[in-house]
C-alpha positions as CSV (number, residue, x, y, z in Angstrom):
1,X,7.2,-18.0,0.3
2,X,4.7,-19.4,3.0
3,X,3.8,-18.1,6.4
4,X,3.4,-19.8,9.4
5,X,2.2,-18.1,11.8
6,X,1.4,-20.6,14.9
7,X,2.2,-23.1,17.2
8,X,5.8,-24.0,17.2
9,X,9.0,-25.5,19.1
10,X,12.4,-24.4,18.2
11,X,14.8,-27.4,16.9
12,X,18.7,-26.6,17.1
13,X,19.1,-28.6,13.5
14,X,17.0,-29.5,9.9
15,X,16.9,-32.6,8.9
16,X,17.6,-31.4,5.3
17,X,20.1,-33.6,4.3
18,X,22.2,-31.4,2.0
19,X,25.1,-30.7,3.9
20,X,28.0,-32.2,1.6
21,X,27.3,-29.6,-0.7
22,X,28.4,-26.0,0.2
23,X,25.9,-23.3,0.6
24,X,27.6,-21.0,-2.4
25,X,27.8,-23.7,-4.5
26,X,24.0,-24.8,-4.2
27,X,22.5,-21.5,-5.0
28,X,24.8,-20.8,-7.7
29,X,23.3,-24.2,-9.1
30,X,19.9,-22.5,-8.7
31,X,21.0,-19.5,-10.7
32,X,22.4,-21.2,-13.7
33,X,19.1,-23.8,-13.9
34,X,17.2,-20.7,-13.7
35,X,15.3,-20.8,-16.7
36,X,13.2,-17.0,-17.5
37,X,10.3,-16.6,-20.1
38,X,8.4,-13.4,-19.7
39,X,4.8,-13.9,-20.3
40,X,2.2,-12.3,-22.7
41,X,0.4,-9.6,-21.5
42,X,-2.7,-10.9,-23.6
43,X,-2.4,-14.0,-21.2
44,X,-1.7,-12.5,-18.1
45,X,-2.1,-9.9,-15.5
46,X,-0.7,-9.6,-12.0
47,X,-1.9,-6.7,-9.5
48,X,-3.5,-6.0,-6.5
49,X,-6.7,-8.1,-5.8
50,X,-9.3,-5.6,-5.4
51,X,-12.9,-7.3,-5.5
52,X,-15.1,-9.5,-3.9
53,X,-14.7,-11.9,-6.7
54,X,-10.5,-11.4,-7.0
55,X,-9.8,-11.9,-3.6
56,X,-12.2,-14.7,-2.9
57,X,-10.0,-16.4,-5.5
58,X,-7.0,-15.7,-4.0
59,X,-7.9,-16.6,-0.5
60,X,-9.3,-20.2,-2.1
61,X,-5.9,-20.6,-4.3
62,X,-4.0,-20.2,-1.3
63,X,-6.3,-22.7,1.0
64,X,-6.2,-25.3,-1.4
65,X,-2.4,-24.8,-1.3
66,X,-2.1,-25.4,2.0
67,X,-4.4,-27.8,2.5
68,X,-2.2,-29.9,-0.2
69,X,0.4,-29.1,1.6
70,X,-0.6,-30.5,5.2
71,X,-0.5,-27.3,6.7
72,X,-4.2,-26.7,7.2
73,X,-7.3,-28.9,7.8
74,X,-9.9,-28.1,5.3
75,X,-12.2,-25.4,5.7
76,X,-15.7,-24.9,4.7
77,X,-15.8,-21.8,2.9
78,X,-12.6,-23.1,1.2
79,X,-10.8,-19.8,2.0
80,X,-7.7,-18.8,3.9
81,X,-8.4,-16.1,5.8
82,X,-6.5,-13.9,8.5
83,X,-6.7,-10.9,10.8
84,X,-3.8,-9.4,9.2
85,X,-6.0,-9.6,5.6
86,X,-8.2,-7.6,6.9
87,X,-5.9,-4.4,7.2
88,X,-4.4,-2.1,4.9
89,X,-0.8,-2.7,6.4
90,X,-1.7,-5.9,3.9
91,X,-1.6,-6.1,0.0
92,X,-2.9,-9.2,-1.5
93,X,-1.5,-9.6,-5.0
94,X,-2.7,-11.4,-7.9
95,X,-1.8,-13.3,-10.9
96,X,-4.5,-14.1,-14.1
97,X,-4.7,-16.1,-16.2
98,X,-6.8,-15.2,-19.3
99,X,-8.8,-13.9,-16.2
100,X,-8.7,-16.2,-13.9
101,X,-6.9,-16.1,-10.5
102,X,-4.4,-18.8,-10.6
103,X,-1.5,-17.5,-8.5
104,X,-1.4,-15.0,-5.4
105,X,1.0,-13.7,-2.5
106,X,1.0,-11.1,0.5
107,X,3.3,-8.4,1.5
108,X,2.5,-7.1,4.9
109,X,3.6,-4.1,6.4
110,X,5.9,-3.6,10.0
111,X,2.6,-2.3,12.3
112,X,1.5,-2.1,16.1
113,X,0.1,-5.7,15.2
114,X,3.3,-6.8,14.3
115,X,3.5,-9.7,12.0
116,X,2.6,-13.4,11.4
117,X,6.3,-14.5,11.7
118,X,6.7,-12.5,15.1
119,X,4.6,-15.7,17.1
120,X,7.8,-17.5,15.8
121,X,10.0,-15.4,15.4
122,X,10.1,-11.9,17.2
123,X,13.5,-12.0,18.2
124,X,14.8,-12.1,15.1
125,X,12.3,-9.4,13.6
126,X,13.3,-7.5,16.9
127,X,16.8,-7.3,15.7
128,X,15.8,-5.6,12.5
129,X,13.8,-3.5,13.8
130,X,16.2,-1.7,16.7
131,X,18.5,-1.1,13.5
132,X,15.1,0.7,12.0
133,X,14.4,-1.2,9.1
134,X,11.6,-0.2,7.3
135,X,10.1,-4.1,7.6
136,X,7.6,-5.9,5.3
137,X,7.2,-9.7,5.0
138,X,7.0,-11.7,2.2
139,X,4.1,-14.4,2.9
140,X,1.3,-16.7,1.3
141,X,2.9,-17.2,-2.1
142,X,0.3,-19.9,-4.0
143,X,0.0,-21.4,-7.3
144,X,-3.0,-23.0,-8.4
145,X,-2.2,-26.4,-9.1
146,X,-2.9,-26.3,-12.9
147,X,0.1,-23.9,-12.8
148,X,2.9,-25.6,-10.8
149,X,4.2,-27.2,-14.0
150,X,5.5,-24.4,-16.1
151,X,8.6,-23.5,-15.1
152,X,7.7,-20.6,-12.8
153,X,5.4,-18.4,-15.2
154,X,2.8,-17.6,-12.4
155,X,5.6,-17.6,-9.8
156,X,8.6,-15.1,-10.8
157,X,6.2,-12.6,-12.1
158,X,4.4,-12.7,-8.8
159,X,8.1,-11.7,-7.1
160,X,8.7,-9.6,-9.1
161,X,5.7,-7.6,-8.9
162,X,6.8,-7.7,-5.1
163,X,10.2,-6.6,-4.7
164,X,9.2,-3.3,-7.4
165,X,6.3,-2.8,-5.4
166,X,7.8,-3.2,-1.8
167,X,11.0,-0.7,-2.9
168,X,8.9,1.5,-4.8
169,X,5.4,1.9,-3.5
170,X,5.8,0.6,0.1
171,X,9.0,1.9,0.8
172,X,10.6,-1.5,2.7
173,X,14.4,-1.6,3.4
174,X,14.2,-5.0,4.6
175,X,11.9,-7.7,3.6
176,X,11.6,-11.0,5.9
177,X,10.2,-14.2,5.2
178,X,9.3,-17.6,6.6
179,X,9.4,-20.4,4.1
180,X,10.6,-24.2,4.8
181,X,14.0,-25.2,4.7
182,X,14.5,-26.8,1.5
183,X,13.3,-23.2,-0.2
184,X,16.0,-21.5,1.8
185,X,18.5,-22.3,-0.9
186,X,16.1,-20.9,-4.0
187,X,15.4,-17.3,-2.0
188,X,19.4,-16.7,-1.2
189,X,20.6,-17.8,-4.4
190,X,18.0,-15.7,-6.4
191,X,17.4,-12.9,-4.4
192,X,20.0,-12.5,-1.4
193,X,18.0,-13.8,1.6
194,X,20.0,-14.6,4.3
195,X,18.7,-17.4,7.1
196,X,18.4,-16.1,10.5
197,X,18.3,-17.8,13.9
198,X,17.1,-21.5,14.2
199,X,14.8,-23.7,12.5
200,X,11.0,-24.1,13.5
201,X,8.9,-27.4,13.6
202,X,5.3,-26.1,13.8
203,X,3.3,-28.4,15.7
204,X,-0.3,-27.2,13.9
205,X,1.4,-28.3,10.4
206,X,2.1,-31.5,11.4
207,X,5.9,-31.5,11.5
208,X,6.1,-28.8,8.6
209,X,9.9,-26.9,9.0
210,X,10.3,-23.7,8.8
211,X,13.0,-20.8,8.9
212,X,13.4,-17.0,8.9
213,X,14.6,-15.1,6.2
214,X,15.8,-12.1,5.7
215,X,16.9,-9.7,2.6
216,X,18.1,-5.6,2.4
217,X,16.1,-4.0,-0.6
218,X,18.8,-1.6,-0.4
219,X,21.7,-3.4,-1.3
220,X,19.7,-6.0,-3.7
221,X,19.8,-4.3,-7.6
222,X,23.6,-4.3,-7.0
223,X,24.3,-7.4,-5.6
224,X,22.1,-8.8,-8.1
225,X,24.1,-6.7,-11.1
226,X,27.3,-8.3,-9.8
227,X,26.0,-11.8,-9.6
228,X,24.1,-12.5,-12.5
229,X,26.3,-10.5,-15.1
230,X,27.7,-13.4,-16.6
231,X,24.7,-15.6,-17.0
232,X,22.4,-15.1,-20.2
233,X,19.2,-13.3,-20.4
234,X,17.7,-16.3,-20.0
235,X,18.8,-16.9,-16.6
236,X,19.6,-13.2,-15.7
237,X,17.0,-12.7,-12.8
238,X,19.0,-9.2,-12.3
239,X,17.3,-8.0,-16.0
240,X,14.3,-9.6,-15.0
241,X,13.7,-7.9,-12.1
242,X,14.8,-4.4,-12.7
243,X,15.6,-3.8,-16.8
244,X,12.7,-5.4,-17.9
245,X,9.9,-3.5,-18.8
246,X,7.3,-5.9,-17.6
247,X,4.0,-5.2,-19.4
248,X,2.1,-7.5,-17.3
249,X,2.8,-5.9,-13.8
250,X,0.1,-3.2,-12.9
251,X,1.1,-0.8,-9.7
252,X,-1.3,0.7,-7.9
253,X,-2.3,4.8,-9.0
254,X,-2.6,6.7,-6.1
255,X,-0.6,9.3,-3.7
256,X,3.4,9.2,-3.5
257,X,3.0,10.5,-0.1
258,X,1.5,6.7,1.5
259,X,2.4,3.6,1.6
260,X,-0.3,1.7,2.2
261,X,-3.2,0.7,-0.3
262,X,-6.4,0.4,1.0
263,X,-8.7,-2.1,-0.6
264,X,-11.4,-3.7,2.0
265,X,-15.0,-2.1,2.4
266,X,-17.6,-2.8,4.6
267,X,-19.1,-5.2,2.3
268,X,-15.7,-7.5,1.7
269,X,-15.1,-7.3,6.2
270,X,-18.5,-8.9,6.3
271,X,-17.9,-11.2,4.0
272,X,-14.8,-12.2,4.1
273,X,-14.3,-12.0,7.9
274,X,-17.4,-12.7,9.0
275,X,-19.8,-14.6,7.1
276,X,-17.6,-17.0,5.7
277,X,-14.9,-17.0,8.6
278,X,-15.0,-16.9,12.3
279,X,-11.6,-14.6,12.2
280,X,-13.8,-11.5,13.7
281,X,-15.5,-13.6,16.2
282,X,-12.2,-14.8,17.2
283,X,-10.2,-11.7,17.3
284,X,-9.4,-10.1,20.4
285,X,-10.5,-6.6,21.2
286,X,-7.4,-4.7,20.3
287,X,-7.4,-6.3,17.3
288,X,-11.0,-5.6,16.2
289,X,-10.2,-1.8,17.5
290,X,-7.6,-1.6,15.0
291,X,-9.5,-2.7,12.5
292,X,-12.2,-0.1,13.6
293,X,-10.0,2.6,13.9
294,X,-8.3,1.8,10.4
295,X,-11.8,2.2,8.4
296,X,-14.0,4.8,10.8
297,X,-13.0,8.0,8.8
298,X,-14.4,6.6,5.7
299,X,-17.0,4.2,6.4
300,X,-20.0,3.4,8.7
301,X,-18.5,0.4,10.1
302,X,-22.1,-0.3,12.4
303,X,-23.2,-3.1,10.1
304,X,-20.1,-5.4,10.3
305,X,-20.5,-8.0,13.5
306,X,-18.0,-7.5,16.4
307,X,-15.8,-4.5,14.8
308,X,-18.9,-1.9,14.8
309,X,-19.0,-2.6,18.3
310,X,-15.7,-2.4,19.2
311,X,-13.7,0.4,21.1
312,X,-11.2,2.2,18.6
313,X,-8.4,2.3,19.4
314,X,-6.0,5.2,18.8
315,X,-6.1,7.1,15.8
316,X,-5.0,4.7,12.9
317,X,-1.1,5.3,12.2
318,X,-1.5,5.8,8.4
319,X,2.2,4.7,7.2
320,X,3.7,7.5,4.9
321,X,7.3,9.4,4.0
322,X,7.4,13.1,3.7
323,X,10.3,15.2,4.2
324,X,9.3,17.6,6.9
325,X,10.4,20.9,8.7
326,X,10.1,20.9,12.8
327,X,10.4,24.2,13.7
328,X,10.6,26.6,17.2
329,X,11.4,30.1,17.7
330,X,14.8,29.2,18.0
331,X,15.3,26.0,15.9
332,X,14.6,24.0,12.7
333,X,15.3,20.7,12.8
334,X,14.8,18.5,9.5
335,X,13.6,15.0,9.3
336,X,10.8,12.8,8.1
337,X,7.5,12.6,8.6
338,X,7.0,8.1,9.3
339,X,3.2,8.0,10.1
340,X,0.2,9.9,9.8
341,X,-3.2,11.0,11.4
342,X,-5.4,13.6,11.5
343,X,-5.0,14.4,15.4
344,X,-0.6,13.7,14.6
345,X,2.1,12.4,13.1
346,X,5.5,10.5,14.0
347,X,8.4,12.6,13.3
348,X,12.0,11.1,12.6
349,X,14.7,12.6,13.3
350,X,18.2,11.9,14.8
351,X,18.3,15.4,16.3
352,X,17.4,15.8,19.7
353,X,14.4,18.3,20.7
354,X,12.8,19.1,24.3
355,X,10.3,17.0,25.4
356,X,6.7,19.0,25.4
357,X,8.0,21.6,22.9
358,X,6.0,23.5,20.6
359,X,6.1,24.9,17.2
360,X,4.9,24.6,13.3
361,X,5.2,21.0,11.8
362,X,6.1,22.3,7.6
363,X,5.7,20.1,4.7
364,X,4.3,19.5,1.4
365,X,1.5,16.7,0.4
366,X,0.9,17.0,-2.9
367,X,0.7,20.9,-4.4
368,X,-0.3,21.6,-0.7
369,X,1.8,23.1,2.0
370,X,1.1,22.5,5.6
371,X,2.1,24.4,8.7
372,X,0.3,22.7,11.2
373,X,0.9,24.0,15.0
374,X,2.2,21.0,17.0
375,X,3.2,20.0,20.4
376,X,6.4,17.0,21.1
377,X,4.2,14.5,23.2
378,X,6.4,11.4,23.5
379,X,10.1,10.3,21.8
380,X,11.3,7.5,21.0
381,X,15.0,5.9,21.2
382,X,14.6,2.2,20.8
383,X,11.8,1.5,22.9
384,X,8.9,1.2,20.6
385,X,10.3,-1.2,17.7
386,X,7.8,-0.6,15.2
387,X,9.5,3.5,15.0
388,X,12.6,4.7,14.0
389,X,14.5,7.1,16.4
390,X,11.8,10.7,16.7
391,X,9.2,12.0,17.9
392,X,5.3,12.1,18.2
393,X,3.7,15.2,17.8
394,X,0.2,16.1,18.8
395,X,-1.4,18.5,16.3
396,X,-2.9,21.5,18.1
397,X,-6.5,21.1,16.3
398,X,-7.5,18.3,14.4
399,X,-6.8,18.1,11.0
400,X,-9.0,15.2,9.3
401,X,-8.4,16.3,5.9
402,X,-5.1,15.0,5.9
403,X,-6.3,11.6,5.6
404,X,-8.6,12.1,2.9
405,X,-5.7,13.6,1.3
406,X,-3.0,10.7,2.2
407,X,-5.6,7.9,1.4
408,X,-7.5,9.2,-1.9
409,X,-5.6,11.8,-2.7
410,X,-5.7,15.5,-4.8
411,X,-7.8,13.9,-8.1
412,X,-6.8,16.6,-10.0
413,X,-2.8,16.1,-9.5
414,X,-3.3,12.3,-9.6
415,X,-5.1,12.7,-13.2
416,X,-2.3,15.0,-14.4
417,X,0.0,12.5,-13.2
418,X,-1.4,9.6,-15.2
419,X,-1.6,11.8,-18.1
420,X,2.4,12.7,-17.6
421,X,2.9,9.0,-16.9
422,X,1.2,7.9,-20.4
423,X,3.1,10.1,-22.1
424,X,6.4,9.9,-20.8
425,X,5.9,5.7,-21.7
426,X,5.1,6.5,-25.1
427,X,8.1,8.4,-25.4
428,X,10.6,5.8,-24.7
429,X,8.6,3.0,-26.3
430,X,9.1,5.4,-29.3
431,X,12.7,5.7,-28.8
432,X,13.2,2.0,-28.4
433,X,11.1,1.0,-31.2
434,X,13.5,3.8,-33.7
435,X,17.0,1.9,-31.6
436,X,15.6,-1.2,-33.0
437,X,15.1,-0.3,-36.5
């Protein structure tokens, strides 16, 4: 999967010259040539890119992809780098190889900033989003070129590490991509993506196609159970994906209450953003306050050019889902608790409360319970796409400790975690090894 972010006309048809064969028929062709051979976990790794060194590699593998492609000119730090990189609504994934960085992909969280695929295609993201769809997309998938040739070994690793991640740590309902036309039929016969709206000539990537896609992580472990329960192991992407206990796949260890990873400093903004890009310099002031307002709680952000100047915006909307109690003198009205700061939160719920109200916002974060004195300051029905139906509330004293809490996390329940998570693996690797003898 390959964003493209820029630049583009709208064509009514694709030149892609498969038509005599029907759509059903094509990607059941993809399933059967399917051909699945986990890997060795002595050979390879695939997590998130956390240092200097891991994500220079991945921003370099995914330049020199492009750049092969057509879809970039050269540049001179040989990196591909973004605004949206810069974030924590983005993960940057990796795959190694004996320790080297030979395969990456992004997922990128729904945000204020939107997403890549929204200079292209908002309407269709739009659509989603009024139906509150908790949105990700799929972008940047790369292969170093040393890799391309062994049927998919770096690749279907890398997805899968995605979809697990995106349903289980990010909490997505609906994952959207942009990928040329001639891929359309390899993402909806594997994985259920379904092609929205028109196809895209982007004028930056010289002619390059491309289309939207979208998939519900809802409805995908059945429809995959269904449709693959005839074909082999071999070929069964649906035991791949979510039977298989992958031992090369590492998920991040941190709070169940966010869902968001944060993985920049100020060293790696500079860097990355900075001193081998111009993305800062060319960033426009809400953009750099996001950024800003994203990393200020934790870090002196005064020696990284352009975003230690900026303005901040408003507080950063740390994404999380927490079953939460609203409740008045008179009510209690249950719902969910979307984003998170210390001066607020966004509360969904489709109950309908007063405007201005005030009461005692209840939940739990971690062995903690909060009552946190709170007063309604603005709802939303539809009109700001990037929330579900709710309300924000202000907190009635600030509360910065909930970040801290959100972002790092209780140590102590996160060690006792592991520990529970270690030992609950043994287990079963126990059980299976006695099933097999």
């Amino acid at each position: 999967m390959l964003s493209l972010a820029t630049g583009s006309h709208r064509m009514s048809e694709a030149p892609i010259g498969r038509k005599e064969i029907p759509m059903p028929v094509r990607e059941a062709g993809m399933r059967r040539t399917l051909r699945i051979t986990p890997v060795s976990k002595d050979d390879y790794w695939i997590g998130i890119a956390r240092t200097q060194e891991d994500l220079r590699a991945a921003f370099s593998v995914l330049h020199d992809s492009y750049v092969g492609q057509g879809i970039m000119d050269p540049h001179p730090s040989g990196l591909r780098c973004n605004l949206y990189q810069a974030l924590p609504y983005t993960t940057t994934v990796i795959a190694k190889y004996r320790g080297r960085v030979v395969g990456t992909l992004a997922l990128i969280k729904d945000s204020p900033l939107g997403f890549p695929s929204d200079k292209s295609f908002k309407k269709e993201n739009d659509f989603y989003r009024q139906k509150n769809y908790r949105m990700a997309e799929a972008s940047a998938l790369a292969v170093h070129k040393d890799f391309r040739g062994y049927g998919h070994q770096v690749s279907l690793p890398l997805m899968k590490y995605l979809i697990l991640y995106a349903i289980r740590h990010m909490d997505v309902t609906m994952l959207i991509a942009t990928v040329h036309p001639r891929s359309r039929d390899f993402y909806g016969g594997l994985l259920n993506f379904h092609q929205n709206g028109e196809i895209v000539k982007y004028t930056f990537a010289k002619g390059a196609l491309a289309t939207h896609l979208t998939m519900d992580t809802r409805s995908l472990e059945s429809w995959m159970e269904k449709t693959y329960r005839d074909l082999p192991v071999s070929s069964n992407f649906h035991w791949y994906i979510f039977e298989f206990d992958d031992p090369v796949l590492n998920f991040p260890e941190r709070p169940k209450e966010t869902a968001l990873d944060f993985v920049m400093t100020p060293e790696l903004l500079r860097y990355f953003f900075v001193e081998q890009t111009d993305v800062f310099k060319a960033a426009a002031p809400n953009e750099l306050g996001s950024v800003h307002a994203a990393y200020s709680p934790f870090f002196d952000l005064s020696r990284v050019p352009f975003v230690g100047q900026a303005l901040p915006n408003k507080d950063f909307r740390y994404m999380t889902r927490i079953p939460a109690v609203w409740m008045t003198e008179s009510r209690v009205v249950l719902g969910t608790i979307y984003d998170l700061t210390g001066g607020g939160a966004f509360f969904s719920t489709e109950e309908n409360v007063p405007d201005g109200g005030k009461g005692e916002l209840v939940f739990n974060m971690g062995s903690r319970l909060f009552r946190i004195s709170s007063q309604i300051a603005w709802a939303n029905g539809l009109s700001r796409l990037h929330y579900p139906r709710g309300y924000g509330m202000r907190f009635l004293g600030s509360r910065p400790e909930l970040v801290n809490l959100l972002v790092i996390g209780d140590q102590d329940e996160l060690h006792e975690a592991r520990q529970a998570e270690v030992i609950s693996l043994d287990v079963a690797r126990e059980a299976r090894r006695k099933k097999i003898a």
